[in-house]
N, C-alpha and C positions, 0 to 999 in steps of 0.2 A: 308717638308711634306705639302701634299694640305691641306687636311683637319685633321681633329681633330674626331675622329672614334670614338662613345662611344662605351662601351665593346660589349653592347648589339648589336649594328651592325654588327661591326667584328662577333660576336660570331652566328649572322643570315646569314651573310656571307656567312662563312665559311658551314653554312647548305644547305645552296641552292638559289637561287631569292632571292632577296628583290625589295622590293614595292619604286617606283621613291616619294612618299609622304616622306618615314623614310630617304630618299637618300636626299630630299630635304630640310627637315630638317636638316640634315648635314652640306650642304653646308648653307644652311642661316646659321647656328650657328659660322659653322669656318670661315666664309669670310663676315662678315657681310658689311663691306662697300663695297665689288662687289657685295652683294643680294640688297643694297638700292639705289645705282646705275640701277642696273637692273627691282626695282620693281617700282621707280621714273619713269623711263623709260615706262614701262607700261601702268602707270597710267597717264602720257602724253599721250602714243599713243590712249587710251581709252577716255580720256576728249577732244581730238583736233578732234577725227576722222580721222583723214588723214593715208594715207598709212603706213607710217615711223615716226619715233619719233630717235633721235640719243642726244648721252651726247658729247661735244663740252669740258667740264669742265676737267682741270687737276686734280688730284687725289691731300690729301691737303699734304701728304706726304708718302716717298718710299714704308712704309708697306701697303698703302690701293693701293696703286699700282701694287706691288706685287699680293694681292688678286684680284686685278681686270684680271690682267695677267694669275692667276690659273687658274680662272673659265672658261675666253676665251680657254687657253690652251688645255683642257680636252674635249675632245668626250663626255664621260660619262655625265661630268656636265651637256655642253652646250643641249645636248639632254634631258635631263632631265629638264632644264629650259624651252625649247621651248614648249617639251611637256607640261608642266604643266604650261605656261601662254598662248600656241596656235598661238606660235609669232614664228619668223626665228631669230637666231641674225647672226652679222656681226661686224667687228672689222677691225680699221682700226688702224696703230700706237699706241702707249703707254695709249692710253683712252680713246679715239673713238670707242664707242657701238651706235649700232643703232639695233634697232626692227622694223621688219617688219610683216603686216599680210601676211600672207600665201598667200592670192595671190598678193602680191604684187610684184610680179617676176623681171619687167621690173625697178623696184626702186631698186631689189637687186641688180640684175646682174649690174647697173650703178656703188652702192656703193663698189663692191665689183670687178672694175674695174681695169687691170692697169693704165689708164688713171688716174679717179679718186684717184688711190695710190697716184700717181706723183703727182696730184694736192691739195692734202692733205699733199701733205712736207712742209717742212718751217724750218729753221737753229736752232727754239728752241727745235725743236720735235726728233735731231739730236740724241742725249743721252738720250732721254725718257726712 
C-alpha cells in the first residue's frame, strides 16, 4: 500500500473531492522520508536561487527507498507536490529527485533526457 488513509479520508473520498492540502497530509504522514527528501529539496532550491536543486544522496535504507519510489510513482502524488510547492519534479534512477521552477524548462528537458539517463548510470545504481 502507498499510503496510510486515515478513516476520515477514505470516508471524504468515498463522498466526492478532496482538498490536495488533506491529500497532502497523507502523503507527508505515510512517506515521511520521501516528504523530507522533497521538502530538503525545496528549501535548497529556495535558498541557492538557481533553476534546479536535485538529491545526489542514497536513501539510508530499502524502506525509505521504497517511499521515495511511491511518491515518484504516482500521478496523483507527484501532482499534488508540484502543486503545493510550485516546483516540476523529475526522477532519475533509484534516488535522484530534482525540482525544477516552472520555467525552468530547458534544465528539465536536459535532466530528463535519454542522454542524461545514460549518463546517470553507474555499476552501483544497477540493483537500486
Amino acid at each position: 500500500m502507498s499510503l496510510t488513509v486515515p478513516p476520515e479520508l477514505l470516508e471524504q473520498a468515498q463522498r466526492g473531492p478532496i482538498e490536495d492540502e488533506d491529500f497532502i497530509e497523507c502523503v507527508k504522514t505515510s512517506l515521511p522520508y520521501a516528504w523530507s527528501v522533497v521538502a530538503a529539496l525545496v528549501d535548497d532550491l529556495n535558498e541557492r536561487g538557481e533553476v534546479m536543486a536535485t538529491n545526489e544522496k542514497a536513501p539510508p535504507d530499502e524502506e525509505s527507498r521504497a517511499q521515495l519510489l511511491r511518491l515518484v510513482g504516482s500521478d496523483a502524488m507527484r501532482g499534488a507536490i508540484e502543486r503545493h510547492f510550485g516546483v516540476k519534479l523529475a526522477f532519475q534512477n533509484c534516488h535522484r529527485l530534482a525540482l525544477f521552477h516552472p520555467g525552468a524548462t530547458t534544465e528539465h528537458a536536459d535532466f530528463v533526457s535519454t542522454r542524461s539517463q545514460i549518463l546517470n548510470q553507474s555499476p552501483e545504481l544497477v540493483n537500486c
